[in-house]
RODO-2510 file (C-alpha; in nm, 4 decimals, decimal comma):
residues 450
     n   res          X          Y          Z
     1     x    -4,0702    -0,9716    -0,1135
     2     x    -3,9505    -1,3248    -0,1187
     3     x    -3,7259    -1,4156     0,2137
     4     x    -3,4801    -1,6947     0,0727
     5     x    -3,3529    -1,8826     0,4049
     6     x    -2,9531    -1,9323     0,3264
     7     x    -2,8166    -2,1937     0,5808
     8     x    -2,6497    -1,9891     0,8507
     9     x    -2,2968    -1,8910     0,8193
    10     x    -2,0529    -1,9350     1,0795
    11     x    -2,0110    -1,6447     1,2978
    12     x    -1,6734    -1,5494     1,5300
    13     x    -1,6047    -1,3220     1,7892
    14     x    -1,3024    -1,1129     1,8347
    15     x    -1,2644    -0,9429     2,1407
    16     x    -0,9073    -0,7314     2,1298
    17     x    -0,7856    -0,3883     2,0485
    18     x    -0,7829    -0,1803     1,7037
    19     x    -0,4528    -0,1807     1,5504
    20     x    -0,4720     0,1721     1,3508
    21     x    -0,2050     0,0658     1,1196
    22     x    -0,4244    -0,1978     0,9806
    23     x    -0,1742    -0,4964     1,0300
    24     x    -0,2821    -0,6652     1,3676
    25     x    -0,5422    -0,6461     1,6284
    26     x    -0,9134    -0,6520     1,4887
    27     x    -0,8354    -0,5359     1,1685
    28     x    -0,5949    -0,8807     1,1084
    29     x    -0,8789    -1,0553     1,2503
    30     x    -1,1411    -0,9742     1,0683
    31     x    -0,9774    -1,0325     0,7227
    32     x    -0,8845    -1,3751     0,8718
    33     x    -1,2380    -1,4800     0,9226
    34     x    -1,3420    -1,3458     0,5655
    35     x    -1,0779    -1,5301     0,4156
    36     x    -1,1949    -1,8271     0,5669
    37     x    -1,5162    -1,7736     0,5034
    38     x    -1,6838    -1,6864     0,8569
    39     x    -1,8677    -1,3904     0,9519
    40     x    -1,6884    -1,1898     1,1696
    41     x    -1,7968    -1,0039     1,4776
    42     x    -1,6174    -0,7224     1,7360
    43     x    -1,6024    -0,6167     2,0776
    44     x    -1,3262    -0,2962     2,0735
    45     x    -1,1016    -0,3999     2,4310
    46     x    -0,8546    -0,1069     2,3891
    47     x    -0,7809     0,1371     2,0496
    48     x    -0,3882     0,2234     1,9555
    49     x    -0,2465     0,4924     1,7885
    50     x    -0,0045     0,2674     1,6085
    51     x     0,1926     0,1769     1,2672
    52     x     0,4596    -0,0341     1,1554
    53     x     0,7230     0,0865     1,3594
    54     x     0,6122     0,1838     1,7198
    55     x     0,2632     0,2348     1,9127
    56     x     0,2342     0,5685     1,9996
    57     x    -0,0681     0,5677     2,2115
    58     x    -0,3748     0,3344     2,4084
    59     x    -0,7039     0,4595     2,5162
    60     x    -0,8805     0,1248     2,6985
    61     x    -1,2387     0,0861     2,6265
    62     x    -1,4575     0,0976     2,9318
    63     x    -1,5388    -0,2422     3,1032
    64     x    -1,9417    -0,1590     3,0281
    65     x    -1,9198    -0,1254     2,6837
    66     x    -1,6762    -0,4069     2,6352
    67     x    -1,9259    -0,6144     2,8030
    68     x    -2,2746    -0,4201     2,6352
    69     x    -2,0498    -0,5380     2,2900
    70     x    -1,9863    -0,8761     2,3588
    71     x    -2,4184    -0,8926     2,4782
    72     x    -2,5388    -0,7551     2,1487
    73     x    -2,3883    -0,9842     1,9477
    74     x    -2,4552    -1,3121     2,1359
    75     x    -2,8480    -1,1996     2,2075
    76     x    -2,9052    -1,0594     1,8215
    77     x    -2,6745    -1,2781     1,5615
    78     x    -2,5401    -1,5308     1,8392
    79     x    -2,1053    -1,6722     1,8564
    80     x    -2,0231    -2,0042     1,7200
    81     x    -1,6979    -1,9526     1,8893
    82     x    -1,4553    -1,6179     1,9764
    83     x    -1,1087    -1,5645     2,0423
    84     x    -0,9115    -1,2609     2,2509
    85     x    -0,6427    -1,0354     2,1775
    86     x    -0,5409    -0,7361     2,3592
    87     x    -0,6800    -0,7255     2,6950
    88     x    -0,4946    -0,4408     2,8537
    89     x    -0,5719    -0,4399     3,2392
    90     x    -0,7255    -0,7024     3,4932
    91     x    -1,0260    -0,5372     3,4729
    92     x    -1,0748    -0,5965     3,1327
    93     x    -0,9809    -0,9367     3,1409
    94     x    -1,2122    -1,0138     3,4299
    95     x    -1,5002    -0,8852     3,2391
    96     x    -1,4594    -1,0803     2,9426
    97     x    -1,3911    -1,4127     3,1311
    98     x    -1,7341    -1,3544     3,3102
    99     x    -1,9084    -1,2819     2,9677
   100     x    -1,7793    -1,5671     2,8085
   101     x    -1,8544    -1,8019     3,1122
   102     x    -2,2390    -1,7035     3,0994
   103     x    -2,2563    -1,7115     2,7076
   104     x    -2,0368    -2,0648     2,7458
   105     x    -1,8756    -1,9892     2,3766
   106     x    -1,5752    -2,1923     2,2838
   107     x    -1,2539    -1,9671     2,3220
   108     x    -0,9372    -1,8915     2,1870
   109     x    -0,6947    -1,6921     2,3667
   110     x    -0,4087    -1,5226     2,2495
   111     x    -0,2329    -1,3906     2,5307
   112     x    -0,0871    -1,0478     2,3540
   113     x     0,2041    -0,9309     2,5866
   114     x     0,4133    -0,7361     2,3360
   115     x     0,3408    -0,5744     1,9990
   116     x     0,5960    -0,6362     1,7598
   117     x     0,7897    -0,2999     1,7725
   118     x     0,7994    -0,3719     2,1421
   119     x     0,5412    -0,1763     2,3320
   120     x     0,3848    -0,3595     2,6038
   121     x     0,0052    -0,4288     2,5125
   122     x    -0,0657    -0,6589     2,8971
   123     x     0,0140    -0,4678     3,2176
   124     x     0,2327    -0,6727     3,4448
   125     x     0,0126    -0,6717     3,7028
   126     x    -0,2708    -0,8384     3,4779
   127     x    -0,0570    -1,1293     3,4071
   128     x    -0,1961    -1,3434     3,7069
   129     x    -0,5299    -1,2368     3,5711
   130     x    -0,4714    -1,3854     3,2780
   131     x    -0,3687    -1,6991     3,4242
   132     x    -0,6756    -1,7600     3,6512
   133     x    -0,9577    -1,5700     3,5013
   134     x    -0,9199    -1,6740     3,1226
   135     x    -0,7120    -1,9834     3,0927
   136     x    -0,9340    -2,2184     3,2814
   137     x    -1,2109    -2,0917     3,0396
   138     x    -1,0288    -2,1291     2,6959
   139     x    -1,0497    -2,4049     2,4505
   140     x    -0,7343    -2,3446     2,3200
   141     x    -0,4871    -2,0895     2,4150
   142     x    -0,2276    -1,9810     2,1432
   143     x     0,1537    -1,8044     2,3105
   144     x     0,4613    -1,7542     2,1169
   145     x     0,7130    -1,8802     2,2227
   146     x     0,8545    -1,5576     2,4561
   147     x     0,4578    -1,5138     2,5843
   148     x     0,4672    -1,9143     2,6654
   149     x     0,7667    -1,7972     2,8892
   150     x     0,6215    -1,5684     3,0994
   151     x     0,2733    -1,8351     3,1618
   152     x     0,4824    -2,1301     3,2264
   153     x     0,7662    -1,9751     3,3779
   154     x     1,0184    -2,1585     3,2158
   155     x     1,2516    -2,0844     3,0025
   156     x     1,1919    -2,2291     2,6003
   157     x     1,5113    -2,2714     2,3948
   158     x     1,4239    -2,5538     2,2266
   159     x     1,1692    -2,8105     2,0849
   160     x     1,1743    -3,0108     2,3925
   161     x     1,1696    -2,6956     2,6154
   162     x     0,8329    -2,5545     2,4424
   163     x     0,6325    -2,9142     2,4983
   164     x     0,7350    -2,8677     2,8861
   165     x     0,5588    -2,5141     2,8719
   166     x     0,2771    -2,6487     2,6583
   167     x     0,1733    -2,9122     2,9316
   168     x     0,2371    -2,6837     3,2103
   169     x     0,0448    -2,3924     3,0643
   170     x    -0,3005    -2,6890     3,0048
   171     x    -0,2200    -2,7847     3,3665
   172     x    -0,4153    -2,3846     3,4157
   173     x    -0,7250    -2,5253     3,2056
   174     x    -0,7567    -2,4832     2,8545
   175     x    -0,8142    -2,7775     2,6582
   176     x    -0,5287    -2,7040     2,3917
   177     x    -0,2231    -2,5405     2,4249
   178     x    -0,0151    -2,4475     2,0720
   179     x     0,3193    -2,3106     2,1120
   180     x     0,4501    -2,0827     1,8160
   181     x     0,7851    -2,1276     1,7011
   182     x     0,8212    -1,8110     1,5393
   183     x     1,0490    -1,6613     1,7697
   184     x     1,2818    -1,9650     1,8499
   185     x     1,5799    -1,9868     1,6320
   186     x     1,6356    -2,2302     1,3694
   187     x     1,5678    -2,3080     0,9694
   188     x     1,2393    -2,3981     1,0295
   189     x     0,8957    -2,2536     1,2764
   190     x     0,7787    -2,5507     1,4753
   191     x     0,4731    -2,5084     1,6241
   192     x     0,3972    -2,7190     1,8576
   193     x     0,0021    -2,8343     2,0142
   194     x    -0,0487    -3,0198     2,3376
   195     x    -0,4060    -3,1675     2,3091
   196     x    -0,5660    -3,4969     2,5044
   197     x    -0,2502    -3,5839     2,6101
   198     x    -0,0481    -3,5927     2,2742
   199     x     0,1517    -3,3315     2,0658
   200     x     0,0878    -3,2657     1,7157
   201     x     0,3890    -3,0719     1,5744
   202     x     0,3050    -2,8808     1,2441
   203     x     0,6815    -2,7499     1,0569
   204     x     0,7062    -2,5031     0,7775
   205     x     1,0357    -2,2982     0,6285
   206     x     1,1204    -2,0005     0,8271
   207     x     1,0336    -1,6793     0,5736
   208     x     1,3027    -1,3829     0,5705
   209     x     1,0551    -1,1277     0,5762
   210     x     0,9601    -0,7736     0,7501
   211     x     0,5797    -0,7824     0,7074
   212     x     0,5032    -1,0232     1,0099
   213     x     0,3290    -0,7967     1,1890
   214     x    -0,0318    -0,9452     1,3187
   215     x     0,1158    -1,3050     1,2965
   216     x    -0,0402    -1,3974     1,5984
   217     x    -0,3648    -1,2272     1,5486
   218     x    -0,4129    -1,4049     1,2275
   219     x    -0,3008    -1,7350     1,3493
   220     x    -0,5384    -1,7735     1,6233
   221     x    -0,8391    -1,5818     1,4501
   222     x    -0,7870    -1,8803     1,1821
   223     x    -0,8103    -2,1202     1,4847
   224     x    -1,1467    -1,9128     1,5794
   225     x    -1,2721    -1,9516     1,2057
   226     x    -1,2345    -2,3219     1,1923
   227     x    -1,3893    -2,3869     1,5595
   228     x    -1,6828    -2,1594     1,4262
   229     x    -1,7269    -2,4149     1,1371
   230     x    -1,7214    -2,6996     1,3774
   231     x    -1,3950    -2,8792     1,3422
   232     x    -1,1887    -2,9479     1,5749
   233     x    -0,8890    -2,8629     1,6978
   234     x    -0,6054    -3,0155     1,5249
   235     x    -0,7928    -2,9371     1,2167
   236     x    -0,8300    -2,6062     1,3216
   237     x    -0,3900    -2,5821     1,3746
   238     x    -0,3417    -2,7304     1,0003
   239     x    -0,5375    -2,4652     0,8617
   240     x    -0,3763    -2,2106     1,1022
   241     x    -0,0407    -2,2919     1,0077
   242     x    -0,0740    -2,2672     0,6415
   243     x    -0,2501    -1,9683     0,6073
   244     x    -0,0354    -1,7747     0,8383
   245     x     0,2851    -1,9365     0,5934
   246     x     0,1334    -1,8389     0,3287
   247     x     0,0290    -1,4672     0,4660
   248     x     0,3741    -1,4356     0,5810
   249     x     0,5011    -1,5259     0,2105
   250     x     0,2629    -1,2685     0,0229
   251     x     0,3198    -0,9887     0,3362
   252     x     0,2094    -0,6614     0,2213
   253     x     0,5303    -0,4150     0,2296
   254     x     0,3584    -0,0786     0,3430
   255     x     0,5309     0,1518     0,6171
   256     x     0,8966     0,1600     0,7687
   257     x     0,8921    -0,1089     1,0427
   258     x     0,7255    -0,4317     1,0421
   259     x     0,4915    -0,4689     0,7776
   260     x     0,1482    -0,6465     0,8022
   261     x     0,1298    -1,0321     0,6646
   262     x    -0,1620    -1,0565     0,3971
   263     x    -0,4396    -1,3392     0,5152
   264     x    -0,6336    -1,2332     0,2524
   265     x    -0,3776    -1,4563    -0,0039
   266     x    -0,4919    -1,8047    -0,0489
   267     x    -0,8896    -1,5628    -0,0972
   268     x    -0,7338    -1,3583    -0,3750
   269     x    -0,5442    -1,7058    -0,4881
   270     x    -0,9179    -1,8559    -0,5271
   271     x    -1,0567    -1,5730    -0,7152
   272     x    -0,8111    -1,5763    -0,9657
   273     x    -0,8171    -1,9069    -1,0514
   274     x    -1,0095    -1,9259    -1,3693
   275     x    -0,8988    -1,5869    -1,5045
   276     x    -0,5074    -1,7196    -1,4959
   277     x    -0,6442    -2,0652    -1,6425
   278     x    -0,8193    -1,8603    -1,9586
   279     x    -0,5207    -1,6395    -1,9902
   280     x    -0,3143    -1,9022    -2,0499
   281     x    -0,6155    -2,0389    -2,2780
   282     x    -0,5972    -1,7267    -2,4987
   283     x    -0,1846    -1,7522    -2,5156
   284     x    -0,2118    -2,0991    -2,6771
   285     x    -0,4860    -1,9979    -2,9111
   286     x    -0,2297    -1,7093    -3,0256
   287     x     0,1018    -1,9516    -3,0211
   288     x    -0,1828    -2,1955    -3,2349
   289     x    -0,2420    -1,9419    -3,4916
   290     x     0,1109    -1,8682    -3,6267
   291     x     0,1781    -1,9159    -3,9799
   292     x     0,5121    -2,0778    -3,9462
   293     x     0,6891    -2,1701    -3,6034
   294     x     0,9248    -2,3503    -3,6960
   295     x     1,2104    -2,0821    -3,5720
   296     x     1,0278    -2,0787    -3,2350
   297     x     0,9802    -2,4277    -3,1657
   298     x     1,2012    -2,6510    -2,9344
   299     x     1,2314    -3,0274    -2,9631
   300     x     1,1235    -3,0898    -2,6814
   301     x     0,8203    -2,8669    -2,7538
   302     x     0,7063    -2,4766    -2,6443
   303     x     0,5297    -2,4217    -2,3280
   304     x     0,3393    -2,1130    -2,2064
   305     x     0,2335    -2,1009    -1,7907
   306     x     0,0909    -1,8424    -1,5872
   307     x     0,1095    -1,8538    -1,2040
   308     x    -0,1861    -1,7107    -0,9857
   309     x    -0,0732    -1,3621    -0,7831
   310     x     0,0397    -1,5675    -0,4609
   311     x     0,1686    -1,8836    -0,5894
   312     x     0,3371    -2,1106    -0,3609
   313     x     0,4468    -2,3486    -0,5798
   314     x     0,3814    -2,5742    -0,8876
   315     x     0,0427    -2,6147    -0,8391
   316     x    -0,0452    -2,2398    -0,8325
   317     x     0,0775    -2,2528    -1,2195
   318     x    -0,1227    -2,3193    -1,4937
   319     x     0,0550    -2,4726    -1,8361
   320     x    -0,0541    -2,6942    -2,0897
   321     x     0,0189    -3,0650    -2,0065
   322     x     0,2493    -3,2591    -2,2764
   323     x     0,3336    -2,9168    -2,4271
   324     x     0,2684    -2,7634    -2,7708
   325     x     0,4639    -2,9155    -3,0423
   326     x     0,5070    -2,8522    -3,3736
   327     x     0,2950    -2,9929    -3,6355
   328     x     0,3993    -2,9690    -4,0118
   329     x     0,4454    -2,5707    -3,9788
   330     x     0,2145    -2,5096    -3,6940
   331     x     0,1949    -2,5574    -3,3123
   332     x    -0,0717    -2,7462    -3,1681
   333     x    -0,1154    -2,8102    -2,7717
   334     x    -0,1422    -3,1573    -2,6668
   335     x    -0,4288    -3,0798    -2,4401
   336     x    -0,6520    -2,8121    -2,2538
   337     x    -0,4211    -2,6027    -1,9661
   338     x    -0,4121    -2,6879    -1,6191
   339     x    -0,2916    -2,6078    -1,2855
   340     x     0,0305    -2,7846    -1,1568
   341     x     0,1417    -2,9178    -1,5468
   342     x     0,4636    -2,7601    -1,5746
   343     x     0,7495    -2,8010    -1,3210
   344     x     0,9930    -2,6718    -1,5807
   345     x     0,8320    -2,3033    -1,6114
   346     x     0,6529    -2,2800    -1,2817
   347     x     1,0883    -2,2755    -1,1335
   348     x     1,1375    -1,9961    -1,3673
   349     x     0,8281    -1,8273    -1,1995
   350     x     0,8408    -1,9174    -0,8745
   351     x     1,2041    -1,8171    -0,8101
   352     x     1,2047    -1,5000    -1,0358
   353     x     0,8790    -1,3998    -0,8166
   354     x     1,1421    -1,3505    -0,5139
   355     x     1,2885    -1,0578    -0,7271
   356     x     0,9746    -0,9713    -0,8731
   357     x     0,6579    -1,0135    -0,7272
   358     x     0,4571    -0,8598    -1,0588
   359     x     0,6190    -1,1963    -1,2681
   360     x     0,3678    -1,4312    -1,3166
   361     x     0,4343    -1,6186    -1,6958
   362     x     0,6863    -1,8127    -1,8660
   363     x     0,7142    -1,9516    -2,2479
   364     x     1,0258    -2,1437    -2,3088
   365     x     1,1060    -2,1066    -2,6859
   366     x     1,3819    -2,2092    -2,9463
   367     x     1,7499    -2,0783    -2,9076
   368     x     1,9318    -1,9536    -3,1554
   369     x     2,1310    -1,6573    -3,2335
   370     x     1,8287    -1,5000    -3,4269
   371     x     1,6382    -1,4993    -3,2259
   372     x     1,8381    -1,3420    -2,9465
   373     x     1,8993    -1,0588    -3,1967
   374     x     1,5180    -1,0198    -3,2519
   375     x     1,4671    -1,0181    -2,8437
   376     x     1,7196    -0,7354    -2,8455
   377     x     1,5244    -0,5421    -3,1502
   378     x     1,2492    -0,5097    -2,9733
   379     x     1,4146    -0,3232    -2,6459
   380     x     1,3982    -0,6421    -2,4643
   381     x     1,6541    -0,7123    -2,1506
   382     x     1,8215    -1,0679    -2,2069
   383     x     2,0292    -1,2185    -1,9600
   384     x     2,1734    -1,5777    -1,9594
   385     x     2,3695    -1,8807    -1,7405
   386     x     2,5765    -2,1422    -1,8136
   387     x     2,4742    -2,5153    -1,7032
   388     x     2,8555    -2,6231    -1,7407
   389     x     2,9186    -2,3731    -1,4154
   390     x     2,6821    -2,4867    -1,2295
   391     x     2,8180    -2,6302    -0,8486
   392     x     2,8011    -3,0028    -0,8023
   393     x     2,5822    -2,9792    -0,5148
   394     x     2,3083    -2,7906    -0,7102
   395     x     2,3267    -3,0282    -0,9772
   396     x     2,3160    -3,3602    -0,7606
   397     x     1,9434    -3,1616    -0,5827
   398     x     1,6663    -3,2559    -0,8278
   399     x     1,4906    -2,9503    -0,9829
   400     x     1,7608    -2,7045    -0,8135
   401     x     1,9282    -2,6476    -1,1769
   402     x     1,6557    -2,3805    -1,2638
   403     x     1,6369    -2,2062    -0,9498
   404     x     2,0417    -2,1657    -0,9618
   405     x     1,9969    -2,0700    -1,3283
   406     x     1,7500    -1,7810    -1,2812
   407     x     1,9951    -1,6288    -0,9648
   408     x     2,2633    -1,6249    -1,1324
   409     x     2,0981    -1,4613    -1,4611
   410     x     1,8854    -1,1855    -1,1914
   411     x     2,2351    -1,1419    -1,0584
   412     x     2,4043    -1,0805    -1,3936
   413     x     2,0928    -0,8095    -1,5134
   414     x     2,0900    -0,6431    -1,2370
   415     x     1,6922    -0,7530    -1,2528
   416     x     1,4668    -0,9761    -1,3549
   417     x     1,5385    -0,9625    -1,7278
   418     x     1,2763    -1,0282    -2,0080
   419     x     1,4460    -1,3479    -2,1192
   420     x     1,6608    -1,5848    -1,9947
   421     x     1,9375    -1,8562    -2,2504
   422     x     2,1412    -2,0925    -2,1938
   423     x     2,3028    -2,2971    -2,4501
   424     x     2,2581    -2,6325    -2,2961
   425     x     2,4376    -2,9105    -2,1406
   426     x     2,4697    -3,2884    -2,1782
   427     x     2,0789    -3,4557    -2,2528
   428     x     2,0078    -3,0647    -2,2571
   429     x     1,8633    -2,8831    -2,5351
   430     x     1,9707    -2,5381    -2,5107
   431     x     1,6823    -2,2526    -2,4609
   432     x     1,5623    -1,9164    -2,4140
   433     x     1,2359    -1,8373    -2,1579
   434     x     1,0673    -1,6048    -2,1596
   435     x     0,9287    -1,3770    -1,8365
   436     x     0,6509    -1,1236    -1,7812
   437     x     0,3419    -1,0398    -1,5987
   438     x     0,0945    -1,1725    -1,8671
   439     x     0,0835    -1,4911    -2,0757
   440     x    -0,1070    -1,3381    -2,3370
   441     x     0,1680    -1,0688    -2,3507
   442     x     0,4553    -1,3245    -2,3883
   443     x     0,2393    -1,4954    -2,6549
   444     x     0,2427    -1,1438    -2,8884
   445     x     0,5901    -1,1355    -2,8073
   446     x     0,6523    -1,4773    -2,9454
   447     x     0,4194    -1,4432    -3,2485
   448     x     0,6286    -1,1384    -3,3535
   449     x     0,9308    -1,3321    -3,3109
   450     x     0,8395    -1,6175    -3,5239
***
């Protein structure tokens, strides 16, 4: 047998409880390091009987095997840098500050106090623990903005109000201090990090969502992945703060309470990249190959884009740039598809996706009143707006027309219909899109239009 010696791969620690709904604890950890790409490691603290709505039940680990845990993996496969959740008692958390004080590994610490349906996860009386076992030997520790609170003693309202806690809370030791916005009000979640004496703040749009649960967990277990990789800390919060916005976007909606957020999304993004660019391949080779499209082509030309399953915007889309126009009878595309080439359908997408997560492709083709009537042959739902009612303030907002357009024709079906028409508007040439889960699909559909 031949031994082929790989470069090592970057190894992290999580030291917390089991979450036995799947959605925080280790189990949000651990798919945050794979998504990132770094092997991930365990020592069990505490294990919950817990799902989306309440926990129901802790059993603590015993301070000798938390500790035997955290020893076999630093002797055997060895910690490029860990990170804590749950640490239930004192005595917990004064094992694990001694362990990783004689290992010396470079720490995160997320100081879990509640679990999102409320149940307390730190005793009060290990909250001084906390403070002087584990801060003083943390690289960076990670509160929300209620945990931040109770470490600082202050209360946090405000921007302003959260970089007072951050600079109080490094006054206790750890190198970094990042403040979570999540649970401060406003449009936006400002995070905020406190590191060699400046503050980096890091904004993103506050998500209307349910599945948040293991928010934190993911958050600083992608701070944990990058520090394993060797970058440093302000790095490490970019990285954190858009996969946890992105996680949040894609949540997975399982259970009655608070679902869990998906960190596995910009993975599954990456692994679907050249399928979604060769199905939208295969859809121009079909729109190519009919005989006479002259009933389905636009002026302005026909388009067909396919987004990847957690888009986030344009760039997630792949279309053909310059379009496909019509040659003599036939349509040929302008050049090979590629991600980010059409604003125009990637709007339809991307806002009919917040009705319909299973929408993924567009193709904008000719209107005309036959073929509406051949749409409506085939069983297919139709819905429509009007650009002449459209508000002045969404008209003044560049690219807002489409997003307005697709609302108000959702709102009209009842659902995301099949196709969407409107007839048009000054410099406008009216059109019908077309919406599915497939491009290849919408390309059939087209062909049998034409």
């Amino acid at each position: 047998m031949v031994w082929i010696d790989l470069k090592r791969v970057p190894v992290a620690l999580t030291i917390a409880g089991s979450d036995s709904g799947g959605g925080a604890g280790i189990q949000a950890d651990l798919k945050t390091f794979a998504a990132l790409g770094v092997h991930g490691t365990v020592a069990i603290t505490s294990i919950t009987a817990q799902n989306t709505r309440e926990v129901r039940a802790v059993q603590d680990v015993s301070v000798d095997v938390i500790k035997a845990q955290i020893e076999a993996v630093v002797s055997d496969i060895g910690v490029d840098a860990a990170k804590t959740g749950m640490l239930h008692t004192s005595e917990i958390i004064e094992a694990v500050s001694e362990e990783i004080s004689r290992y010396k590994i470079p720490l995160v610490v997320d100081p879990v106090m509640i679990a999102k349906s409320g149940a307390p996860l730190l005793k009060e009386d290990a909250v001084g623990s906390l403070i002087r076992r584990l801060l003083p030997v943390a690289k960076v520790v990670t509160p929300n903005a209620r945990e931040a609170e109770v470490l600082a003693g202050v209360r946090i309202g405000s921007v302003e109000d959260a970089r007072r806690a951050a600079k109080l809370i490094a006054d206790m030791g750890p190198e970094g201090v990042i403040v979570k916005g999540g649970h401060m009000e406003g449009s936006e979640s400002i995070d905020i990090l406190f590191y060699q004496g400046d503050f980096i703040e890091l904004r993103a749009p506050r998500l209307e969502s349910r599945n948040t649960h293991g928010t934190g967990c993911s958050f600083s277990a992608a701070i944990t992945a990058e520090l394993a990789k060797g970058k440093d800390i302000r790095e490490a919060f970019r990285v954190a703060k858009d996969l946890v916005t992105h996680a949040i976007m894609y949540g997975i909606p399982v259970g009655k309470g608070h679902g869990p957020l998906n960190p596995m999304a910009s993975l599954y993004n990456e692994s679907e990249r050249y399928a979604t660019l060769m199905r939208v391949v295969e859809a121009v080779r079909i729109l190519e190959g009919i005989e006479d499209a002259r009933k389905i082509a636009p002026e302005v030309g026909i388009n067909v884009a396919m987004s990847l399953p957690y888009a986030r915007d344009s760039h997630d889309v792949a279309a053909v740039p310059g379009r496909i126009h019509l040659v003599g009878r036939k349509l040929k595309a302008t050049s090979y598809p590629e991600f980010g080439a059409s604003d125009h359908l990637a709007r339809y997408i991307l806002t009919s996706r917040l009705y319909d997560r299973e929408i993924r492709a567009a193709i904008n083709i000719a209107y005309s009143d036959e073929n509406l009537e051949r749409l409506a042959s085939m069983g297919l739902k139709v819905s429509w707006y009007d650009r002449r009612e459209e508000p002045g303030e969404v008209k003044a907002r560049e690219g807002a027309t489409i997003p307005w357009g697709v609302r108000v024709a959702v709102e009209r079906a009842g659902r995301v219909p099949d196709a969407i028409f409107h007839r048009g508007d000054w410099g406008k040439e009216p059109m019908i899109v077309l919406l599915g889960r497939d491009a290849v699909s919408l390309a059939e559909v087209v062909r049998s239009i034409a």
